[in-house]
N, C-alpha and C positions, 0 to 999 in steps of 0.2 A: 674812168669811173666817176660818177657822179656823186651828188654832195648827199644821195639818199642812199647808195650803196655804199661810200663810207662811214653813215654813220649806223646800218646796220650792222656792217662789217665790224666793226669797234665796238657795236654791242655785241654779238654771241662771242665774238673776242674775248670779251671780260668776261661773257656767260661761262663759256668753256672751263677757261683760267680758272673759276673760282671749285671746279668741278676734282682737282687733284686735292685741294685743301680740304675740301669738305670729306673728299675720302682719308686722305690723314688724319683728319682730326676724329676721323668713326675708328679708324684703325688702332688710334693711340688707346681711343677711351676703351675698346675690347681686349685690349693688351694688358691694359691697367686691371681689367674686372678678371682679366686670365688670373693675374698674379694675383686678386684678389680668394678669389674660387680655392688655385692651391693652397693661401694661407690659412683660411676657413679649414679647409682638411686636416692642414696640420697641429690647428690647435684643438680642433673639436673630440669632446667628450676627454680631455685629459684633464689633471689637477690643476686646481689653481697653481700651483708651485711651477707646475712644466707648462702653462700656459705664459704665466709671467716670464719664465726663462725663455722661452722660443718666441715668444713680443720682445722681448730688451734686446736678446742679440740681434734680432732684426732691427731694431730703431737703432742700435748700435750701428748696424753698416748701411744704414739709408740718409741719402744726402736728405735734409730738412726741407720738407716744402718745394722736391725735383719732383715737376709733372708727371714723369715715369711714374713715380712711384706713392702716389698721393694718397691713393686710397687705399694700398697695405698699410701706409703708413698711420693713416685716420684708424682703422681696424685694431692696427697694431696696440695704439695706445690705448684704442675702447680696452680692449682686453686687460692690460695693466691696469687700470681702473676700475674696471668691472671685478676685479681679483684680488684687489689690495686695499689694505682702508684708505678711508680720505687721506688723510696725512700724507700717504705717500705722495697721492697725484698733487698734495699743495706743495708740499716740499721738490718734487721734481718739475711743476710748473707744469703741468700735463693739460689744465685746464685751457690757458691760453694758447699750447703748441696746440690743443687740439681743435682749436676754433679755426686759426690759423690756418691750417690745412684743409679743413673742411672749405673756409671761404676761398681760399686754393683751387680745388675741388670743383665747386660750382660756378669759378670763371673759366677753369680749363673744361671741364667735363660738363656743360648744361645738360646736353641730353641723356648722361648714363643716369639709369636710376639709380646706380649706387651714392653717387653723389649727392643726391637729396634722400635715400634711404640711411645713409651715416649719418648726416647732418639731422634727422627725425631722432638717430638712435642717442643724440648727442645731448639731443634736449631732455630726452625723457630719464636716459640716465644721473644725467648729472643733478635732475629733480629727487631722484629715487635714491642718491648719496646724500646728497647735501645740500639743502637750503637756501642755505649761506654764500655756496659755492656758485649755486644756481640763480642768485639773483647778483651777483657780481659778475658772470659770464652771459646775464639777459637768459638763462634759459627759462620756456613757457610750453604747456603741454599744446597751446594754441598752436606755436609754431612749430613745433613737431608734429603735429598733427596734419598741416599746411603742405613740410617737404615728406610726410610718409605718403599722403593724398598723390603728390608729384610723382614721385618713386614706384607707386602700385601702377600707376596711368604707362608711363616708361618702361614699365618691368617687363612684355616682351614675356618669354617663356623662361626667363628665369624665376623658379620658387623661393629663391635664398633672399627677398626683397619681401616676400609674402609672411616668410619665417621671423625677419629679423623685426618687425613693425608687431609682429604675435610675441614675438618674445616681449618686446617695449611693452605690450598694453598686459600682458600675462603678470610680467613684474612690475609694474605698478599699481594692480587691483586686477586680478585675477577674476575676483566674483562680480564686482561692477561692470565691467568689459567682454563678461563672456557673451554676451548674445553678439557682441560685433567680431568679439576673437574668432565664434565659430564660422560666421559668416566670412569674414576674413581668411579661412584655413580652405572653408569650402571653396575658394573660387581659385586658391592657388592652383598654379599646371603640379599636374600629377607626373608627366613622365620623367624615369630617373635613366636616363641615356650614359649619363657616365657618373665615375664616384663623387663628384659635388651633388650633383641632382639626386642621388640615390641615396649618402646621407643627408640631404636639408628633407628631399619627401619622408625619408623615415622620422623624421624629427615632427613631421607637419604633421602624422597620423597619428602618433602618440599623443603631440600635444590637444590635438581635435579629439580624441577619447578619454583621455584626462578631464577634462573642460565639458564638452558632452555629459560627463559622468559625474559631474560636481566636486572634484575631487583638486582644489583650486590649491591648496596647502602646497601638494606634488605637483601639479601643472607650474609651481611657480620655481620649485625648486629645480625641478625636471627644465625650464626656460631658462635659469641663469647658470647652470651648470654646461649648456651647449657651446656654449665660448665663450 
């Protein structure tokens, strides 16, 4: 063998080689949005009270910051936050676990959209709590805006990326936001193939007739009660 057929050879070599990893690493981050999907179900449309219980026993059995489980875990915490006053999430430290994981997140997972769809939902919440909170952890509608832009591009035929960036802009100004919210609802995928897809579209069509209908009060109430 010559010295041009080894070094082709040594190249699709490594070409190859790189071809198991890159499927592991599609396979983990679907794995990760699987467990994300069923957690979504399990909290949605319940009380605050049983939404913060079913997030705490889960971040009770999830190792901190394990790849597996990154983005239930990002989820999990929105939810205690999104359900409890400030104080809690200052007094539990929720703010820095939650950044933590997010930057987690998007070294393990670049390409799920869910990972820059959290890390949008992270900024804009923690503007819509707190201040204070928000300019101590850098959050900026800029940069949420940046990784929800990332997340629509990504999104693929999942709606639940289309829903959670509507919710964001619903709860932060409802009437400012509606020409983009609706436009935003209008280009989500409609089909609802199984029970994540069939609850986030039923979420998308209310909330697009709410907003449609100028009815921003309830559009907003109707968005922060979904998780």
């Amino acid at each position: 063998m010559n010295r041009r057929e080894l070094l082709v050879g040594a190249f699709f070599g490594s070409a190859f080689s790189m071809i198991p990893l890159e499927m592991s690493l599609a396979a983990s981050a679907n794995s990760a949005e699987a467990q994300l999907h069923k957690f979504l179900l399990r909290i949605a449309n319940k009380t605050a009270t049983s939404k913060t219980s079913i997030s705490n026993k889960l971040l009770e059995k999830t190792t901190p910051f394990d790849n597996s489980t990154l983005l239930v875990e990002i989820a999990a915490i929105g939810a205690v936050v999104r359900n409890n006053p400030v104080r809690y999430s200052i007094k539990n430290d929720l703010l820095k676990r939650s950044k933590s994981a997010i930057e987690g997140a998007l070294a393990e997972f670049p390409r799920s959209p869910w990972s820059h769809a959290l890390d949008g939902a992270w900024h804009y919440e923690f503007l819509r709590r707190s201040k204070i909170a928000s300019r101590i952890g850098g959050a900026s509608y800029k940069k949420g805006d940046a990784s929800f832009a990332k997340a629509v591009k990504l999104a693929g035929d999942d709606p639940g990326v289309f829903l959670a960036l509507s919710i964001s802009l619903i709860s932060a100004d409802a009437e400012d936001n509606a020409k983009r919210v609706l436009a935003l609802l209008k280009r989500a995928p409609k089909s609802s193939g199984n029970a994540y897809k069939k609850l986030v579209v039923g979420h998308i069509r209310k909330l697009h007739a709410l907003v449609a209908t100028g009815k921003f009060k309830e559009a907003k109430r109707s968005a922060l009660s979904i998780f």
